[in-house]
N, C-alpha and C positions, 0 to 999 in steps of 0.2 A: 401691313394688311395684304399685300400684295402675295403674298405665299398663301393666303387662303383661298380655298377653291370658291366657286358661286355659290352653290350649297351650304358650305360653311358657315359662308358672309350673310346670307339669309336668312339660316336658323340663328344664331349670333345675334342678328339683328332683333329679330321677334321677342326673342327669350331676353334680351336687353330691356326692350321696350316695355316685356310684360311684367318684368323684374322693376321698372320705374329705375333703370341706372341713371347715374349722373348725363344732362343734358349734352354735355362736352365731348363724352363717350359716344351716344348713340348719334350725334351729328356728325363725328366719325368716320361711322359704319352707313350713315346714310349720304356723304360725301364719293364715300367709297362704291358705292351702289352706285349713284349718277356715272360716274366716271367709266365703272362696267355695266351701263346701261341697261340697269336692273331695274329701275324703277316702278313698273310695273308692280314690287314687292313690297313697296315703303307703306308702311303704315302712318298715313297723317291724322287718324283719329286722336291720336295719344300724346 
């Protein structure tokens, strides 16, 4: 995950979330978010 940009890893993320992907998957990308201090982004309604 580290080769994708911020951008990337945020739509990714959305479009995961909105798609209902595997929990495993989007825990992830929302692992990966904390870590570049993205959080701001995370969608925890879903």
């Amino acid at each position: 995950m580290e080769n994708l940009s911020d951008e990337l890893l945020i739509e990714s993320y959305k479009k995961a979330t909105e798609l209902q992907l595997s929990y495993e998957f989007i825990q992830l990308m929302e692992e990966e978010m904390k870590r570049r201090s993205l959080v701001k982004h995370l969608d925890y309604t879903n």
